[in-house]
ZADO-1210 file (C-alpha; in nm, 4 decimals, padded with zeros to 6 digits):
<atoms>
<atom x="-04.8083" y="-00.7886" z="01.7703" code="UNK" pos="1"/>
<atom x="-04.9497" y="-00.5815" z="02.0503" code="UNK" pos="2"/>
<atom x="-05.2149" y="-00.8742" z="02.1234" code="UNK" pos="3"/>
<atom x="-04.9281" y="-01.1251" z="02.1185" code="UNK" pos="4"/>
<atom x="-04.9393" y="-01.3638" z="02.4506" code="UNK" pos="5"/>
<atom x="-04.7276" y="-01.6949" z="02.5571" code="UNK" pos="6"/>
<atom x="-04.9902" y="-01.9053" z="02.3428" code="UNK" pos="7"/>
<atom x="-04.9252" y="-01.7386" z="02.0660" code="UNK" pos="8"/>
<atom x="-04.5510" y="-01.6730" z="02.0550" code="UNK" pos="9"/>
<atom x="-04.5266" y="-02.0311" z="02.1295" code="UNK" pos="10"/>
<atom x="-04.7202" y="-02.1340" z="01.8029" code="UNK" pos="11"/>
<atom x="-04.5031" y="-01.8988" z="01.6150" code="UNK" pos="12"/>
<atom x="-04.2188" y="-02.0742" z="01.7349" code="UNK" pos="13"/>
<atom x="-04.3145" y="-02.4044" z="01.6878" code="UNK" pos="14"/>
<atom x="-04.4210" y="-02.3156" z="01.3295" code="UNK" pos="15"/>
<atom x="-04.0884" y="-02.1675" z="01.2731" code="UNK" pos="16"/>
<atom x="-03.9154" y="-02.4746" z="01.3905" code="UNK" pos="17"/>
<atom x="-04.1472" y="-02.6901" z="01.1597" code="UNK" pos="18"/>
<atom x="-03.9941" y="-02.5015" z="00.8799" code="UNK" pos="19"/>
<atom x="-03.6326" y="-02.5110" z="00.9259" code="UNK" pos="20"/>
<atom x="-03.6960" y="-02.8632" z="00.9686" code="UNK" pos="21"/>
<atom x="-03.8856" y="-02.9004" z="00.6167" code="UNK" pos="22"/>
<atom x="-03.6198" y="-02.6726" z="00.4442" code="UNK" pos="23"/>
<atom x="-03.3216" y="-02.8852" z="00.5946" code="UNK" pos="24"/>
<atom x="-03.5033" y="-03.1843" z="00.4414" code="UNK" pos="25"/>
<atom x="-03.5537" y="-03.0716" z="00.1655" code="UNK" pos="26"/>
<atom x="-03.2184" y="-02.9368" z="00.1377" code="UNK" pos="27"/>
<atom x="-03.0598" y="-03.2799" z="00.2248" code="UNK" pos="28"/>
<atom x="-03.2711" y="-03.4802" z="-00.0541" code="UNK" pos="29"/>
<atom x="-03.1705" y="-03.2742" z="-00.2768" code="UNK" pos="30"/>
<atom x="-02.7707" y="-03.2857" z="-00.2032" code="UNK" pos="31"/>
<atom x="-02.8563" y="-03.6879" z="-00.2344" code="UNK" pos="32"/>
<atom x="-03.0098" y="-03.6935" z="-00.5058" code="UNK" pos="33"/>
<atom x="-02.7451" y="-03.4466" z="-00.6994" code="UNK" pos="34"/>
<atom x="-02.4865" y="-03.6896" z="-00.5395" code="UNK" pos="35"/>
<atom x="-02.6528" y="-03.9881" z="-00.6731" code="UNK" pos="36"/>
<atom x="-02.6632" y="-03.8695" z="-01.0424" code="UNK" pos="37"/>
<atom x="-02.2348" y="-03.8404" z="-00.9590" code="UNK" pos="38"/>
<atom x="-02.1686" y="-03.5254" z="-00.8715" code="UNK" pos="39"/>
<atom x="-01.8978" y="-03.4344" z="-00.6222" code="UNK" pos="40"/>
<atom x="-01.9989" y="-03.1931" z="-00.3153" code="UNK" pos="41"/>
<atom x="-01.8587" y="-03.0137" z="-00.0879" code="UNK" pos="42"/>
<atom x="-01.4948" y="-02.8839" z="-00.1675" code="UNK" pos="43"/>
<atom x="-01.3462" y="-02.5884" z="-00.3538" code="UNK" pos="44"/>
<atom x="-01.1209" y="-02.8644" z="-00.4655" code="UNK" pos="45"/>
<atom x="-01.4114" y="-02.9924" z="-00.6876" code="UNK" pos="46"/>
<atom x="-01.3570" y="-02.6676" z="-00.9365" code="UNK" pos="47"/>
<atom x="-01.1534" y="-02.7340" z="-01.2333" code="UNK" pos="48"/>
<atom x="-00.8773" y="-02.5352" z="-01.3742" code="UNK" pos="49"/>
<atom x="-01.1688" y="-02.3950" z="-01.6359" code="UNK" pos="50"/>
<atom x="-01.3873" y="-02.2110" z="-01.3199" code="UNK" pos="51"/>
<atom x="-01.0991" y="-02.0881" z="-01.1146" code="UNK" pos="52"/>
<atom x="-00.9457" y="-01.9076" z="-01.4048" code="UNK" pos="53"/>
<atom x="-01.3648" y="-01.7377" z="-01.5175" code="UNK" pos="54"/>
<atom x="-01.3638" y="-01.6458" z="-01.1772" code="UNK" pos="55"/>
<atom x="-01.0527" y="-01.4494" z="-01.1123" code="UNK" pos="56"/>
<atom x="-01.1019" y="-01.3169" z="-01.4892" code="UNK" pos="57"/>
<atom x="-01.4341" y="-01.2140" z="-01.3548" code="UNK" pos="58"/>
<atom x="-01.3084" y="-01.0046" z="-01.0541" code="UNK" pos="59"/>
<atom x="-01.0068" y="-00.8454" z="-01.2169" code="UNK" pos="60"/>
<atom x="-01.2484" y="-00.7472" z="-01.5234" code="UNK" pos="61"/>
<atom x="-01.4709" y="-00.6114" z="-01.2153" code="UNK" pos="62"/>
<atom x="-01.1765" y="-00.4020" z="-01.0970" code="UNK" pos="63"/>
<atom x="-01.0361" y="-00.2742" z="-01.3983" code="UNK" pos="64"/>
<atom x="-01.3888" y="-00.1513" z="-01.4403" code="UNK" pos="65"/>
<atom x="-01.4723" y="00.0011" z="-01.1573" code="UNK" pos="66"/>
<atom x="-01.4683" y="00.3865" z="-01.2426" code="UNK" pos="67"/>
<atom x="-01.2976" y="00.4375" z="-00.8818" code="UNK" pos="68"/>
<atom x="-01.0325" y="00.2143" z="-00.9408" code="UNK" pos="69"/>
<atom x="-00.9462" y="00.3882" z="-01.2667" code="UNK" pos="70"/>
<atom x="-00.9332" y="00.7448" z="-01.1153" code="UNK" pos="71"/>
<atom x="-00.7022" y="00.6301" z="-00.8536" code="UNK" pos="72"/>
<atom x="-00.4502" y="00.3820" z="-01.1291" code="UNK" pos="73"/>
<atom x="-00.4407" y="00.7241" z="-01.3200" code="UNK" pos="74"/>
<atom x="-00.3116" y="00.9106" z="-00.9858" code="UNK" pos="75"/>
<atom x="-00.0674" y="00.5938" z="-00.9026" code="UNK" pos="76"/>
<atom x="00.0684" y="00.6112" z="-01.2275" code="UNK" pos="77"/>
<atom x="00.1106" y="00.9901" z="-01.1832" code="UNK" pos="78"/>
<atom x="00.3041" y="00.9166" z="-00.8587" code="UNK" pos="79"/>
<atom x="00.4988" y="00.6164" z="-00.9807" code="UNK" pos="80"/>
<atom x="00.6207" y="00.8291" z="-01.2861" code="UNK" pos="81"/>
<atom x="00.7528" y="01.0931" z="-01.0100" code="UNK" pos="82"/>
<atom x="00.9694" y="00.8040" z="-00.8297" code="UNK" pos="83"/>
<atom x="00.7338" y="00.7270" z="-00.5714" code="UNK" pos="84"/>
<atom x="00.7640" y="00.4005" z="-00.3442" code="UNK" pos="85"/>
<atom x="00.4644" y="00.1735" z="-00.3710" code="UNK" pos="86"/>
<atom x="00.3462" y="00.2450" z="-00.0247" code="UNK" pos="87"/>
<atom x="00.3997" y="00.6191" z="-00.0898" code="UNK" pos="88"/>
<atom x="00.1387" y="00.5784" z="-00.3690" code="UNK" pos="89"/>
<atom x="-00.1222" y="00.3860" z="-00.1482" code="UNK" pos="90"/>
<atom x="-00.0775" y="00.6949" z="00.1401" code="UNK" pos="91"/>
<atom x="-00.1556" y="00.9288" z="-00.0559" code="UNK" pos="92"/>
<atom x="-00.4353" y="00.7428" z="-00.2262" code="UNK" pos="93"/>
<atom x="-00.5784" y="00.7070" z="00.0969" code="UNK" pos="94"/>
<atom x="-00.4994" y="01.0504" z="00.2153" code="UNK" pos="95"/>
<atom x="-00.7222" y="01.2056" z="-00.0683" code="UNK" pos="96"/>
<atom x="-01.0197" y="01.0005" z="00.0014" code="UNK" pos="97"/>
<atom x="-00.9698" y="00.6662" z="-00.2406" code="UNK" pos="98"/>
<atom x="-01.0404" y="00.3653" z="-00.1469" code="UNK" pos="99"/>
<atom x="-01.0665" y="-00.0047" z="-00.2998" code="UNK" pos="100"/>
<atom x="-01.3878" y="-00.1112" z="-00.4915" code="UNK" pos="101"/>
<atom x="-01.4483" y="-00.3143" z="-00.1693" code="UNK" pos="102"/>
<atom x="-01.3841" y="00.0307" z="00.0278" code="UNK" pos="103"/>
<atom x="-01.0791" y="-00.0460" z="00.2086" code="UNK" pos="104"/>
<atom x="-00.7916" y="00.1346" z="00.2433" code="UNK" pos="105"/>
<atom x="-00.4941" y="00.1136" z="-00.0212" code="UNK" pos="106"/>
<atom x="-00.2025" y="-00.0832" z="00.0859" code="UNK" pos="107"/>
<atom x="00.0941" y="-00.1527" z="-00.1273" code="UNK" pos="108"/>
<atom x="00.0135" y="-00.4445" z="-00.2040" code="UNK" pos="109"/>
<atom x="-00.3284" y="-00.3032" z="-00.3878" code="UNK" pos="110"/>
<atom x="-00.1625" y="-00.0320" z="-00.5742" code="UNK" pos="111"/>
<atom x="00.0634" y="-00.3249" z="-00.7120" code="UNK" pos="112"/>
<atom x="-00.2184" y="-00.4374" z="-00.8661" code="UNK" pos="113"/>
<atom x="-00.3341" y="-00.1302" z="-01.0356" code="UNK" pos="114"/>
<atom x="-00.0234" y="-00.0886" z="-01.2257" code="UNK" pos="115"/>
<atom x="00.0627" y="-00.4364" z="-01.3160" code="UNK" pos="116"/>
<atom x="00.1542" y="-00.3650" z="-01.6680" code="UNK" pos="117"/>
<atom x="00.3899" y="-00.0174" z="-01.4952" code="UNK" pos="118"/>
<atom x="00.5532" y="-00.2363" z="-01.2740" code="UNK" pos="119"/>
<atom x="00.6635" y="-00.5614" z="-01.5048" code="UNK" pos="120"/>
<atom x="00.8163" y="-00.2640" z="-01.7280" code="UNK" pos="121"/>
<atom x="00.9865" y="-00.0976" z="-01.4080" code="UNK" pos="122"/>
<atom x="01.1181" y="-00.4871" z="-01.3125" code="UNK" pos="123"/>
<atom x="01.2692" y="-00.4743" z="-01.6952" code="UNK" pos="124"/>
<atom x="01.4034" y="-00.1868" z="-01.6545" code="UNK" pos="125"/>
<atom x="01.5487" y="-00.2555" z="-01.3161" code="UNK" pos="126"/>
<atom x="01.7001" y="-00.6015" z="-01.4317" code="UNK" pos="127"/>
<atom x="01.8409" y="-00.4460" z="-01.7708" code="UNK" pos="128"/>
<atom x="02.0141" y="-00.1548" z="-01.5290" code="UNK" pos="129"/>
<atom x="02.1460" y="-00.4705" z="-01.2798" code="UNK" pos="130"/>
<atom x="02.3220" y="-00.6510" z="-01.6147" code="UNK" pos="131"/>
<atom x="02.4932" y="-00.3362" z="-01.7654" code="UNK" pos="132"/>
<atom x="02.6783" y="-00.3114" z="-01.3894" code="UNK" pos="133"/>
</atoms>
């Protein structure tokens, strides 16, 4: 607004302040009147047992999916099956350019939870070994 002066930036203002006042109304009638009819607001507490468990289904679906994530399980399951450390695996993840579907880096932690079903058989194995000493 090349032709913009103090008049008119003030208006502007003014009518932007008029807004967030009418959306924050609005807003706050609305949380009444959803809190009138019973419903709780305001806390992850509120979710049942039912949501929590569709949501985390949701992401892990999401990154079992994720074509990235499945190049770089293949590769960690490579590694593991060489004797690598956990933290070995997420180097060298990281080293060759892979990172989580969020694009962070690999930590240990993540590479855990690429192999989940590799490393409960790996626990077995490792408990089994433990009781034949």
């Amino acid at each position: 607004m090349p032709d913009a002066n103090t008049l008119t930036v003030g208006l502007f203002a003014v009518i932007a302040q008029h807004e967030r006042e009418t959306i924050s109304k609005r807003t706050k009638d609305a949380l009444a009147a959803k809190k009138a009819r019973g419903a709780q607001l305001g806390s992850p507490q509120n979710f049942t047992t039912t949501v929590i468990a569709q949501g985390q289904a949701a992401m892990q679906r999401n990154a079992r999916e994720h074509q990235a994530n499945q190049q770089a399980a293949q590769l960690a399951e490579l590694l593991r099956a060489k004797g690598q450390a956990l933290w070995q695996i997420a180097a060298k993840l990281n080293e060759v350019g892979y990172r989580t579907r969020r694009g962070k880096e690999f930590q240990a932690t993540t590479v855990q939870r690429l192999l989940p079903a590799l490393l409960k058989t790996d626990s077995k194995l490792t408990l089994a070994q433990k009781d034949s000493k």
